[in-house]
N, C-alpha and C positions, 0 to 999 in steps of 0.2 A: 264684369265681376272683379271685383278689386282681392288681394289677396286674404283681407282678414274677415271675409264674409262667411256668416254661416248659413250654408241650402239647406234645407228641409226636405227629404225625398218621402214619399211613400209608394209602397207596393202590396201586391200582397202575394200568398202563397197556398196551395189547396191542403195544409197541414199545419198543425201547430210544429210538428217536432220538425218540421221541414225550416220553417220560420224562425224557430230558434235558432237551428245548426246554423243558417246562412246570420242572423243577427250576430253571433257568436264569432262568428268565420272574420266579417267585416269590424266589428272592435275590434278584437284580435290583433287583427292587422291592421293597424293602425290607422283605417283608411274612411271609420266613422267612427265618430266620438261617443256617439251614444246610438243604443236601437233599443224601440219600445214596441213590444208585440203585442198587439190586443186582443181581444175576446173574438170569436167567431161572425159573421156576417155572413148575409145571401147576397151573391150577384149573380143578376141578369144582363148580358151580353149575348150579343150574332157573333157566330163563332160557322164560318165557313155554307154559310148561308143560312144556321138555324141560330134558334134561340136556345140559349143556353140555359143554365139554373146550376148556379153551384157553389157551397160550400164553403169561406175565406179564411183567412186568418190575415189583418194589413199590420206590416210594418212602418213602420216612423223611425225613419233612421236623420241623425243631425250630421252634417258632412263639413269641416272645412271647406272655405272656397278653394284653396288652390289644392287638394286631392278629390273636388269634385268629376273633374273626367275622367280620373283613373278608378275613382267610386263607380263608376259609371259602368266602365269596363269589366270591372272586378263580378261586378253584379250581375251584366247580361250572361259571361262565363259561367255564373255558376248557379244561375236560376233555373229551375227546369221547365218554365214555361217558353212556347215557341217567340210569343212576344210578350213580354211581359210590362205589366203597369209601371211605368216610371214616371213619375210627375213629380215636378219639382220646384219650389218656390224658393228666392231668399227671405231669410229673414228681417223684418223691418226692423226689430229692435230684438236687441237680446241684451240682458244684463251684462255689466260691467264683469261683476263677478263670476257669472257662466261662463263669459267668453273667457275672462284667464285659464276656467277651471280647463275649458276646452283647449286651448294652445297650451296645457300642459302645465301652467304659471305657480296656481296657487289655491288648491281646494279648500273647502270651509274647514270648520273646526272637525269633521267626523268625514271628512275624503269623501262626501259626494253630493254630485250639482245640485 
């Protein structure tokens, strides 16, 4: 991963206000550019030999590359799940202009991506 690469994580979380505070927590701190919380979901997962049914809310956070591992860290610390969904892709393409807005550079006419 080169340094001007943007990851795409998602996770999710058993609460909306849980999803926000950690969304909130990781801008914040400088360590995701953006998080986008979505509407509710059902997942089905084996969870300790049964099957589960429960509840979601996934987040979509955009990461620089080079605070991706520390993104990473930052997250397993303060998710409250035992293991929690982390999957992560780079982006094939992103705008000229998102990426600046992302490294800081230069937002549109009304400050956002």
């Amino acid at each position: 991963m080169s340094q001007g690469d943007l990851m795409i994580l998602t996770t999710t979380f058993s609460d909306r206000d849980k999803a926000q505070e950690i969304a909130h927590l990781m801008v914040d701190g400088g360590l995701a550019v953006c998080a986008q919380v979505g509407g509710s979901m059902e997942s089905f997962y084996r969870w300790k030999g049964e099957i589960a049914q429960e509840t979601e809310v996934r987040v979509t956070f955009k990461i620089l590359g080079e605070r991706f591992e520390l993104f990473c860290g930052e997250l397993k610390l303060n998710h409250p799940y035992d293991a929690p969904q982390l999957i992560a892709w780079p982006a094939s393409y992103v705008d000229a202009a998102y990426m600046d807005w992302a490294r800081g550079k230069s937002p549109n006419k009304d400050g956002n991506p």
